[in-house]
C-alpha positions in Angstrom: 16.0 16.9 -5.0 13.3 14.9 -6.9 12.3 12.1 -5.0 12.7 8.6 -7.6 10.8 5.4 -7.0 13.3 2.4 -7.2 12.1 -0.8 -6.3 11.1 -3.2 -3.3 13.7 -4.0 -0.3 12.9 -7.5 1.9 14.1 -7.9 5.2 14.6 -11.9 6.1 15.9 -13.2 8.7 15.0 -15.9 11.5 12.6 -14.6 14.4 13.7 -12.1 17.0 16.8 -10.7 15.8 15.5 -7.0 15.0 13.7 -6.8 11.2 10.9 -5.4 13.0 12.8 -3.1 14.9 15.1 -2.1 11.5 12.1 -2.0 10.0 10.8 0.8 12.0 14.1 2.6 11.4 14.5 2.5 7.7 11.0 4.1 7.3 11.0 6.5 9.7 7.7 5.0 11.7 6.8 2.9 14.3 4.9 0.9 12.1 5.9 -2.4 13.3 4.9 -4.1 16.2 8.0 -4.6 18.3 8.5 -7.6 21.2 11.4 -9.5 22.6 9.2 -12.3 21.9 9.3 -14.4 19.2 7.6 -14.5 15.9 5.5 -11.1 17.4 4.6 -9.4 14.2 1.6 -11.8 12.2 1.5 -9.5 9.5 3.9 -8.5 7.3 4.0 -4.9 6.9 5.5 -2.8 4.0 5.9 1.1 4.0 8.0 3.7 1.7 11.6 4.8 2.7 13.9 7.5 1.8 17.4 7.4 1.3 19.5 10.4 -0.5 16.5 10.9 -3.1 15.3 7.8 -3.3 12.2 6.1 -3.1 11.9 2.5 -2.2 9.9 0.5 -0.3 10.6 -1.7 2.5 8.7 -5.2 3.6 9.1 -6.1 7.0 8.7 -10.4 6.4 7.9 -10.5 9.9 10.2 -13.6 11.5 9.2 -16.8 10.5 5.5 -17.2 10.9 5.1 -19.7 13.7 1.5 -21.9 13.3 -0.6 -21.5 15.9 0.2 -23.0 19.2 4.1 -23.2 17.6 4.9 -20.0 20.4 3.8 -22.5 23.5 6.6 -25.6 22.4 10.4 -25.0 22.5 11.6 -25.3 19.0 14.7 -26.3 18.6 16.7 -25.2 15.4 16.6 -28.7 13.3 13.0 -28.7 13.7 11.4 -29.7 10.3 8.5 -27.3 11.0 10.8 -24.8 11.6 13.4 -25.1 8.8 10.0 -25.1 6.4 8.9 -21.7 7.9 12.6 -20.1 7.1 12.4 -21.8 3.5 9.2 -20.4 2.7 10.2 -17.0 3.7 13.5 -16.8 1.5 11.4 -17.9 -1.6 9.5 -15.3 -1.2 11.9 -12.5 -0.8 13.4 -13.6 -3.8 10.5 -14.0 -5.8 9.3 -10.9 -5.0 12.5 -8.3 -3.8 15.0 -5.8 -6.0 17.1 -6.3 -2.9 17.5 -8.7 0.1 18.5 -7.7 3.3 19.2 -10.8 5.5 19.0 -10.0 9.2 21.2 -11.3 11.6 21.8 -11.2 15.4 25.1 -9.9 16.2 24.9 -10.5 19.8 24.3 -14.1 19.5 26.4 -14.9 17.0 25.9 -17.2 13.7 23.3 -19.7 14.0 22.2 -23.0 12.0 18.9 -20.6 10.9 20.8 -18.2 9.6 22.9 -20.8 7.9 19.5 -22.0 5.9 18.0 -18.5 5.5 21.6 -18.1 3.2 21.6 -21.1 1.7 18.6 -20.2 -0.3 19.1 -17.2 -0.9 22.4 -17.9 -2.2 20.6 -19.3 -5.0 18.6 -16.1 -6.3 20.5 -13.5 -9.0 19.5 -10.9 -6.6 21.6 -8.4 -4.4 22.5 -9.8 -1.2 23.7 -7.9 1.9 24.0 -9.0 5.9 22.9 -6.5 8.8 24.5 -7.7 11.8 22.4 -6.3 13.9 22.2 -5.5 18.0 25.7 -4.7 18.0 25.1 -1.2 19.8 28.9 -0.1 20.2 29.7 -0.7 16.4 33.3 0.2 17.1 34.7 -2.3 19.7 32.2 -5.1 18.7 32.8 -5.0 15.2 34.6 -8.0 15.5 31.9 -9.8 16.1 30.5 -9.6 13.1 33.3 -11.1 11.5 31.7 -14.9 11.8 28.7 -13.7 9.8 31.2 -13.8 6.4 30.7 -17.3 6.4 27.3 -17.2 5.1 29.5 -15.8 1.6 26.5 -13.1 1.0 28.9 -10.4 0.5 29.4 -6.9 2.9 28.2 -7.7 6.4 27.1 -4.4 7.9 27.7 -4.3 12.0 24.3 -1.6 12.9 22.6 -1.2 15.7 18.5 -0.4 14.3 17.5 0.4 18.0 20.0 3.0 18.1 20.5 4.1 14.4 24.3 3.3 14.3 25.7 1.7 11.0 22.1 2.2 8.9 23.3 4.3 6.7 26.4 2.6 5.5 24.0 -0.2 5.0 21.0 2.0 3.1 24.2 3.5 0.7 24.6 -0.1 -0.2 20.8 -0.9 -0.5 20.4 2.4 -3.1 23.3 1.5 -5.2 21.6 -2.3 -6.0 18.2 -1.0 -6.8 17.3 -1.1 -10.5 18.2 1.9 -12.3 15.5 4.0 -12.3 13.5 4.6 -15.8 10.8 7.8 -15.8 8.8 6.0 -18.6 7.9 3.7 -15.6 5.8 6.3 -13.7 4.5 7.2 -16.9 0.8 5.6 -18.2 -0.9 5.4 -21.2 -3.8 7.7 -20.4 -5.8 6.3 -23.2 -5.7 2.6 -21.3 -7.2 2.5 -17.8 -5.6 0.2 -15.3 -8.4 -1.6 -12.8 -7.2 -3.7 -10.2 -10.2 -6.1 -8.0 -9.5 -5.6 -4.6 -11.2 -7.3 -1.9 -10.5 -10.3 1.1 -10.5 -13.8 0.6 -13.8 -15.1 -1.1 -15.5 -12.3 -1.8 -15.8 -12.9 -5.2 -12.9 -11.2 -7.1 -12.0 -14.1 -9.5 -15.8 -14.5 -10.7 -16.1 -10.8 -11.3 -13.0 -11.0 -13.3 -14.1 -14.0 -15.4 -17.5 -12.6 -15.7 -15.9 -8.5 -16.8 -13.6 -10.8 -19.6 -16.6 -13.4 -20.6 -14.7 -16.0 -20.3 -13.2 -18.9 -17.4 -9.6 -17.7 -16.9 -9.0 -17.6 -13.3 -9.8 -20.6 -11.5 -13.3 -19.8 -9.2 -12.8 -22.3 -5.6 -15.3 -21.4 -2.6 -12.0 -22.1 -0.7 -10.6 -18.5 0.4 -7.2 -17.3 -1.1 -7.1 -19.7 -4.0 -5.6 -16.9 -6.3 -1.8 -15.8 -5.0 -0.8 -13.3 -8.0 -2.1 -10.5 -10.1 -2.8 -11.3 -13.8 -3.4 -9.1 -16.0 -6.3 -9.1 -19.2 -6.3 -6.4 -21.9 -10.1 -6.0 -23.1 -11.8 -3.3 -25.0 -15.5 -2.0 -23.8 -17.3 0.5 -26.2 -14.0 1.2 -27.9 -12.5 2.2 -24.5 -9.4 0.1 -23.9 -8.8 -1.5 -20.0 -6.3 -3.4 -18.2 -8.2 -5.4 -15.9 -5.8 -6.9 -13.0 -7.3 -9.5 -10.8 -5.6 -10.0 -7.4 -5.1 -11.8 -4.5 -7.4 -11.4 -1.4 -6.2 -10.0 1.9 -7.1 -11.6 5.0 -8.1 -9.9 8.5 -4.9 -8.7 10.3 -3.4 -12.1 12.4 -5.6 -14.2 10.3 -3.6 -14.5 7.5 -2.2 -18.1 7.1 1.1 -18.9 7.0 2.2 -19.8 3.2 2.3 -17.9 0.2 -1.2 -16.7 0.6 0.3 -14.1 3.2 2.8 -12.8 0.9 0.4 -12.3 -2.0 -1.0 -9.2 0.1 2.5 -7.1 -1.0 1.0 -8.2 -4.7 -2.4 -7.1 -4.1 -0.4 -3.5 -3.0 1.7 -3.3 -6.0 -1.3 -4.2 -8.2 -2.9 -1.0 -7.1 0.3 0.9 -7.4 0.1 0.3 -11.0 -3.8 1.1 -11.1 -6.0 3.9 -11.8 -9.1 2.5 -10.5 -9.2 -0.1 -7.6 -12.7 -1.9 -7.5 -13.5 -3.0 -3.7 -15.7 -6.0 -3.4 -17.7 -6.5 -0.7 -20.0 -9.5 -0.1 -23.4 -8.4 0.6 -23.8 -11.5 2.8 -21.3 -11.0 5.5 -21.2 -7.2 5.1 -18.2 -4.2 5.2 -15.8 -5.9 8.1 -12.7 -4.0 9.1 -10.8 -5.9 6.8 -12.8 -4.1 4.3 -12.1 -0.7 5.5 -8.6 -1.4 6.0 -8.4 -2.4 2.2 -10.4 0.6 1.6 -7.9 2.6 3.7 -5.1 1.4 1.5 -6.6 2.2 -1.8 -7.1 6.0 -0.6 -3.5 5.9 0.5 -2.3 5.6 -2.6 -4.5 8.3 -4.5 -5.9 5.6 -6.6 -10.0 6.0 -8.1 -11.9 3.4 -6.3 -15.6 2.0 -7.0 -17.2 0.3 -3.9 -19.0 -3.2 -5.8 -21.6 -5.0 -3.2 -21.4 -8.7 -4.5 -23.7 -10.9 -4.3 -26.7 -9.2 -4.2 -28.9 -11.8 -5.4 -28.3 -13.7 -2.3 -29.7 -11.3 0.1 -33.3 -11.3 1.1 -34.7 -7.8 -0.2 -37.3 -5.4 0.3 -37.7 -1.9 -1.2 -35.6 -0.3 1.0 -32.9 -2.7 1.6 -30.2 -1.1 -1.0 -30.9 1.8 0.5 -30.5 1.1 4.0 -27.1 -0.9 2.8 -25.9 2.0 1.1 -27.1 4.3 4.4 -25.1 1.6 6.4 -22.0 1.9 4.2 -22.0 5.3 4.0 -21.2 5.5 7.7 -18.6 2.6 7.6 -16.6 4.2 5.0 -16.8 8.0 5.9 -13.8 8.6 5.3 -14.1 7.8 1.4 -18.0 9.7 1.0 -17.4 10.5 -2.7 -16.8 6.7 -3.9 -20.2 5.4 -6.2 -21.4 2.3 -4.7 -23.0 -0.4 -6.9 -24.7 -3.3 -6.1 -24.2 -6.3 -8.0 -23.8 -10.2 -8.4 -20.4 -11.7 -10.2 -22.2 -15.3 -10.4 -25.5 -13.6 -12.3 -24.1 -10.7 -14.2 -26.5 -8.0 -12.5 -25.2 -4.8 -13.1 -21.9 -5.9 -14.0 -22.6 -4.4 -17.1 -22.5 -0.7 -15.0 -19.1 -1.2 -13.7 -17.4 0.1 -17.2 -19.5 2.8 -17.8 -18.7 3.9 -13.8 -15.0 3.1 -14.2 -15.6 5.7 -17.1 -16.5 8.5 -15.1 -14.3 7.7 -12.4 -10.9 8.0 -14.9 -12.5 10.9 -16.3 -12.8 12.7 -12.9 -9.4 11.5 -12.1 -7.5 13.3 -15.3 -10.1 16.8 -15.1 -8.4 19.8 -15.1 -9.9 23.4 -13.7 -8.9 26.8 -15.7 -6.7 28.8 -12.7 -9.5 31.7 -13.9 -12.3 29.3 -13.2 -11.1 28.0 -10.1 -10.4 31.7 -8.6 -14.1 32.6 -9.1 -14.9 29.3 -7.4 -13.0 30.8 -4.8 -13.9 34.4 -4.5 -17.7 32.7 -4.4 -17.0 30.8 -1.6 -15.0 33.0 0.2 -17.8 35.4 0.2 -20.2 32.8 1.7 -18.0 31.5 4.2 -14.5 32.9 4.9 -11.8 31.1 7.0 -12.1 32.5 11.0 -9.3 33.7 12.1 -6.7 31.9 14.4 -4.8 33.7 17.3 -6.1 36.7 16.7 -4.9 36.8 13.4 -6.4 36.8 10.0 -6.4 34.1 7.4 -6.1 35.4 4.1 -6.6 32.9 0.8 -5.1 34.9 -2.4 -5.6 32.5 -4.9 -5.7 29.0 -6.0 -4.2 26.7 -9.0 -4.9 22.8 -10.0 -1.0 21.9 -10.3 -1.2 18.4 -11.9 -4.0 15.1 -12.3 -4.2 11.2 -10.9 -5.6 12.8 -8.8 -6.1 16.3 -8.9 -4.5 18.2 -6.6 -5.0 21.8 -5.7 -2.4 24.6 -4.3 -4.0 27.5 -2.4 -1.8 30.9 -1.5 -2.4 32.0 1.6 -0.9 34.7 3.9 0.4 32.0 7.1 -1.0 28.0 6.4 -0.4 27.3 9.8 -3.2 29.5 10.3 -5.6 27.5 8.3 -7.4 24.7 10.9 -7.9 21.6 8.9 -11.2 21.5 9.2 -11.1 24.5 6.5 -9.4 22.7 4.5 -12.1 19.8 4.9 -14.5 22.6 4.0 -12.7 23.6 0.9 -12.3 19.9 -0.5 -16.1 19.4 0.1 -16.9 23.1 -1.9 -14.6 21.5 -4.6 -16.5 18.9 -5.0 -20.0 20.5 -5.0 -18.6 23.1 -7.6 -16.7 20.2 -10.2 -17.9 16.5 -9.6 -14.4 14.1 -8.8 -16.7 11.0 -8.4 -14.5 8.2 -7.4 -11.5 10.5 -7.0 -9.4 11.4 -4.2 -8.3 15.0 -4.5 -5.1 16.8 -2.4 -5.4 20.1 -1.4 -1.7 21.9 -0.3 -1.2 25.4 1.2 1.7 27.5 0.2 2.4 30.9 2.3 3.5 34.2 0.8 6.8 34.0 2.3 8.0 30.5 0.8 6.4 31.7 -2.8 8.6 35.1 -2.4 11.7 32.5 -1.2 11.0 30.6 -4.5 10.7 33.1 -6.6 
């Protein structure tokens, strides 16, 4: 069955009563950090689940985040601070969610939080449902569940996410709210190319995008996260038509403040769903951080063209061998991502700005190439000839043939006798001879095995 993309599922809820722990369970992962302490996770974490064919992603909203120094005072439940913290969460589940899951502890029963948590979201158009969750024998405590009606949401659904009892009456419910799913949404113009600025806080994403439009749209503050959403600008460069979305910046894990600044990092992720090219900014000042090769990270994830932009170049002392020892420097940082052009630039001046078009260019261009099977099959018999796979087990690897099954990005199928067979450091080898054959500047490209047997099965 084809898998289909539906939509965005929040999990809200006052601290400690298991969205972490659900969290983990709907996508399949351990992705969340997990504690019987409160307000544990500090980052709000988002991942893809499955459910009968469909697609949708899950955001984890992470309890209520607690300012610093909040986990070392006993709050009680009318605390102003607190109440603000729960408010601020809802909003942004409903701002932002197809579908809102509201998290409850079954064990402990209903709660003035919980009461607050539902009064707002009460007040959205959006599907509601109620997880009691922690109830591990769902048959003779489903009683207790019965309390959580009150909140008038709708279905409550006793589960136990530690266990995996009662999740999948609640994801047949989740699936049947999501918006209905329309193909022409996964479809893109090819002749427009989407370009989403990525980059953390202050870097300099909202002067690049004002300088790239040539004109003062966004406003530019030296205070970091002053833009929460994407907006989008249609321009036209050489008679080649772009979509230029500027985005929020993402702070360093745990550093992220509480407030709507936090939740514009889900933005900054759907803004590259929706790109072709993402445009990383780093500032040349305080150099690539680990925020930066997270973000980088990210963008690679999700198969998108990226271009690495140094900002702020005119700010560093230089010499004649500066760029090149920068470039050295972020070659090694980023090795992961060795086929991404690096440019070095400065929003504030317009130096080389200019060059980001023209490389956006080549980047799409790689992105949509497509290789003749013929051609690609003499690619291979060449470099099979030079260096063919060793053999594993005492057996032999055999490669047949190979085929380019689709673009955005390109991604490659190779035949072989067993792929279990074929170490992955092959395959390594066989992406880099791809790239030395047919330049995918900018591009990520996928590379899948196929064995005899499940071609014969197919067939």
């Amino acid at each position: 069955m084809s898998q289909k993309r539906k939509g965005l599922v929040a999990l809200v809820g006052r601290p400690n009563v298991g969205k972490s722990t659900l969290f983990n369970r709907l996508v399949g992962k351990r992705l969340a950090v997990v504690s019987e302490v409160a307000g544990t996770t500090r980052d709000r974490l988002y991942a893809d689940a499955e459910w009968i064919g469909t697609v949708f992603t899950v955001v984890d909203t992470g309890g209520i985040e607690l300012l610093e120094g909040w986990h070392t005072e006993p709050l009680s439940e009318d605390s102003d601070r607190y109440l603000e913290a729960i408010r601020l969460q809802a909003q942004i589940a409903i701002q932002d969610a197809d579908v809102i899951v509201q998290v409850v502890d079954g064990r402990a029963g209903l709660t003035a939080a919980d009461r607050e948590v539902a009064n707002i979201l009460r007040q959205s158009k959006k599907p509601l449902l109620v997880a009691a969750n922690k109830l591990d024998d769902i048959i003779s405590k489903k009683n207790d569940a019965f309390e959580f009606y009150e909140l008038a949401l709708g279905e409550v659904y006793p589960l136990s996410a530690l266990h995996g009892r009662g999740t999948g009456d609640l994801l047949d419910e989740v699936v049947a709210h999501l918006p209905e799913y329309n193909e022409e949404d996964d479809k893109r113009d090819e002749d427009i190319i989407q370009v989403a600025i990525l980059g953390k806080p202050n870097a300099g994403k909202s002067t690049l995008f004002n300088r790239l439009i040539g004109q003062e749209r966004v406003i530019v503050s030296p205070i970091a996260g002053t833009t929460r959403d994407a907006i989008d600008t249609d321009l036209t460069w050489h008679g080649q038509k772009f979509t230029l979305i500027d985005t929020a910046g993402i702070r360093r894990r745990g550093k992220i403040d509480p407030g709507v600044e936090k939740y514009s990092v889900l933005r900054a992720l759907r803004a590259l769903r929706r790109a072709d090219i993402g445009l990383l900014l780093i500032d040349a000042v305080e150099g690539i951080t680990a925020q930066d090769q997270h973000i980088a990270g990210m963008m690679k994830d999700e198969s998108a063209g990226m271009i690495v932009l140094v900002n702020k170049w005119d700010a560093i002392d230089k010499d004649s061998y500066t760029m090149q020892t920068f470039t050295e420097h972020l070659r090694r940082e980023l090795n992961f991502l060795p086929y991404v052009p690096i440019l070095f630039i400065s929003a504030k001046t317009g130096q080389r700005t200019a060059k980001i078009f023209e490389t956006a260019v080549e980047v799409n261009e790689a992105r949509y190439r497509r290789i003749s099977t013929g051609e690609l099959n003499r690619f291979l018999r060449e470099v099979l000839g030079k260096t063919p796979p060793p053999t594993r087990k005492g057996q032999p690897v055999k490669i047949f043939y190979v085929t380019q099954v689709t673009v955005a990005p390109p991604t490659f199928v190779f035949f072989v006798n067993k792929p279990s067979l074929i170490h992955f450091t092959y395959e390594r080898f066989l992406e880099n001879q791809l790239r030395e054959y047919y330049t995918f500047p900018g591009t990520p490209i996928r590379i899948f095995l196929r064995g005899r047997e499940e071609e014969d099965k197919k067939k």
